[in-house]
N, C-alpha and C positions, 0 to 999 in steps of 0.2 A: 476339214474343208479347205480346200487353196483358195489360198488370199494373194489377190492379182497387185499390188501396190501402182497407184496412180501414176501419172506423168505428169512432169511439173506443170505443162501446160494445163490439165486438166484441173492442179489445185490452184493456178491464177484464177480459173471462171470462179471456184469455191471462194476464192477470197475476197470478188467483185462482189458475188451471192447473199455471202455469208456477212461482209461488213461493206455495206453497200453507199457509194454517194448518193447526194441530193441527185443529181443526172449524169450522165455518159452518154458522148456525142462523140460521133467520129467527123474529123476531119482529116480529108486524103487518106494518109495510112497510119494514123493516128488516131488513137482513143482519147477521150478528155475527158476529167471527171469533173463535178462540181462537189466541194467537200461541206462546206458550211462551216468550216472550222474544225471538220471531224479528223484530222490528222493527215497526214503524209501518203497514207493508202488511200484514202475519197480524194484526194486532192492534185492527185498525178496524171502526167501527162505518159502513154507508151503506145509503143508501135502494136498495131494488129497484121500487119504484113510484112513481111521485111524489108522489102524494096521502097527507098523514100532517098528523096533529094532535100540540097540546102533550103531549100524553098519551101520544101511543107515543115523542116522545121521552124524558119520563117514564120508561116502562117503558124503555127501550133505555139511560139512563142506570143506572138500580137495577139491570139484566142486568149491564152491563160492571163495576158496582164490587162485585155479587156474586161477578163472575169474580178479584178481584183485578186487573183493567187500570185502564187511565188513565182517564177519560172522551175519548175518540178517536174523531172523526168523519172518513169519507174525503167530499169534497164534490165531486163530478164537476162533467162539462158537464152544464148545464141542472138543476142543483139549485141554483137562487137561493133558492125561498123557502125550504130549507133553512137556506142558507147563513146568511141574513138574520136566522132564529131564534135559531142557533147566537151570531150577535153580538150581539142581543140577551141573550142566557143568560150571555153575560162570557167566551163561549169566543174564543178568539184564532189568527189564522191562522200555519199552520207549515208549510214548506218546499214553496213551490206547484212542481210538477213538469211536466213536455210528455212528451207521448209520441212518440215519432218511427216511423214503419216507413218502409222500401225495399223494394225487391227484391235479393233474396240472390243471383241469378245477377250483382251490379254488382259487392256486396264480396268475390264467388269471384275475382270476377279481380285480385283483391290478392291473393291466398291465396300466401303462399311457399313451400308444397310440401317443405318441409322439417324440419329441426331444432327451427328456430326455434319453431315451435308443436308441442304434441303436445296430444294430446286423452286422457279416460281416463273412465268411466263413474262414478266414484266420487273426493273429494276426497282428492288426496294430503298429507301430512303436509306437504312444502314449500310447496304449493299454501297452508293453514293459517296456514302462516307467514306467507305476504306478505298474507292478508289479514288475519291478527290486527295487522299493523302499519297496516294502512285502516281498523279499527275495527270490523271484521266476522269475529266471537269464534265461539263453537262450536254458538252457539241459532242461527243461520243457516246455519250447514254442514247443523242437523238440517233446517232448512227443505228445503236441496237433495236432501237423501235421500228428503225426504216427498212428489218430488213422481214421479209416474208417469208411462210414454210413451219416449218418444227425449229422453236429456238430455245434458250432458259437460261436462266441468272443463276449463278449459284453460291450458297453463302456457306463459307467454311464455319465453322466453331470450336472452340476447342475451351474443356471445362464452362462450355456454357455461353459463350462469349464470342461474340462475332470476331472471326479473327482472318477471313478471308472470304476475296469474291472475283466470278469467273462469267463468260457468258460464252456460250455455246448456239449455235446454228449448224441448220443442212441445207445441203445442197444433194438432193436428191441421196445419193448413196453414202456419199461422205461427210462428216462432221467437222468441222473446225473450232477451234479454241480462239478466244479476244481474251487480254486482259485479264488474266489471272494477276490477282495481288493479293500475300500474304501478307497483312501487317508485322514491322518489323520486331515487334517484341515477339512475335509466336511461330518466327523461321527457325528453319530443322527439327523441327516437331514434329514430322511426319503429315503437315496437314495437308501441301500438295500432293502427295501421293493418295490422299484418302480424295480428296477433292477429281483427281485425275479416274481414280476407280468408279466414283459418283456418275462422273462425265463418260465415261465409255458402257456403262451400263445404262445411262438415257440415251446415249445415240443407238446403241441396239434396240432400245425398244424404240427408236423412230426410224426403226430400218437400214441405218449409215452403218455399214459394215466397216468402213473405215473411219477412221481418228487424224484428224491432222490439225497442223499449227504452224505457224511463223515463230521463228527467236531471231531477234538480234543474234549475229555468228559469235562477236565478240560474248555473249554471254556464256563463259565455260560450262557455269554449274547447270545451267537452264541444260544446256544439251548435254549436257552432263547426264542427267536425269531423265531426259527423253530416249538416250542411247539405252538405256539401264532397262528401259523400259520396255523397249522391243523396239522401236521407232526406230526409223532409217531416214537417212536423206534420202531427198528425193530431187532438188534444185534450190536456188537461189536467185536473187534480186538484191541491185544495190539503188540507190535514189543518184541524180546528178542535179546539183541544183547549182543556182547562178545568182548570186546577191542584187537586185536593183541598183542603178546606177543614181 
């Protein structure tokens, strides 16, 4: 069967969808999110049209430091002269990331069909655990509840033992991946790949014929392994952010 691979614009909606702020309001030709502390993705500020003056980013900066946020801009594909403002204004680039999608019927047939994975609708307390030791605390758990549709948590194990956890949502045909962490004693085990097969045979059976995700770019191994996988880029996003004065 041909598999049509997304356009990156297609996997920003998946990424609003799939890891969703508290609200998104637009102002001018600006999007705004509110994050509640859910990270750099609920929390950014980006263009929904391209055409915008110093002035709405004016107003889009007085909006986000109203809200209490950072001054936080997400800068896509084909926002240059965005971007070009934003270094002008003293804002500085942070953590440029790729998006990758596949088809989910490639990572089903990794799926281990067993123990080793389990899936659960809702973040378990251990699940908690491994990732408050990745850096990802309880404002992002709320993220995974906030968001609607077909979702799952999902907990690696390996000889019995929780040794990793992932959370998965759709956005109608496509799946995306949050927060996958392997606890550090139980990497190159083979457990993401068994975790990665898990995840693309639950998104087929909730319809997403595609698979997709965000990595940090700088992360080699991560795409490393995504490349390996059948996964292709697809587009990128970097953040511009501005320290308070």
């Amino acid at each position: 069967m041909t598999w049509n691979a997304p356009t990156a614009h297609r996997l920003y909606e998946v990424n609003d969808t799939s890891w969703p702020p508290i609200e998104m309001v637009k102002l001018g030709p600006f999007t705004l999110r509110r994050g509640g502390g859910g990270g750099q993705r609920v929390s950014s500020t980006s263009l929904w049209k391209v055409e915008f003056t110093e002035t709405d980013i004016d107003a889009a900066e007085s909006a986000m430091e109203a809200a209490g946020q950072p001054l936080l801009f997400m800068v896509r594909d084909n926002d240059q002269a965005l971007d070009a403002a934003l270094k002008n204004r003293g804002y500085f680039v942070k953590d440029p990331v790729t998006l990758f999608a596949g088809r989910s019927v490639h990572l089903a047939e990794l799926d281990p069909k067993g123990l080793s994975v389990i899936d659960v609708s809702e973040p378990m307390a251990v699940m908690a655990e491994i990732w408050e030791i990745g850096g990802i605390g309880s404002d992002r758990l709320d993220v995974m509840r906030r968001a609607i549709g077909a979702k799952a948590c999902f907990l690696g194990r390996i000889d019995d033992q929780p040794a990793g956890a992932a959370y998965v949502a759709c956005d109608k045909d496509i799946a995306m991946l949050h927060a996958l962490e392997i606890l550090p004693d139980y990497r190159r085990e083979g457990l993401a790949l068994q975790m990665m097969g898990a995840m693309g045979a639950w998104a087929l059976r909730n319809g997403a014929a595609t698979f997709s995700l965000v990595v940090l770019t700088e992360n080699d191994a991560a795409c490393g392994l995504y490349e390996k996988l059948g996964m292709v880029k697809i587009g990128q996003y970097h953040y511009r952010k501005k320290e308070a004065l």
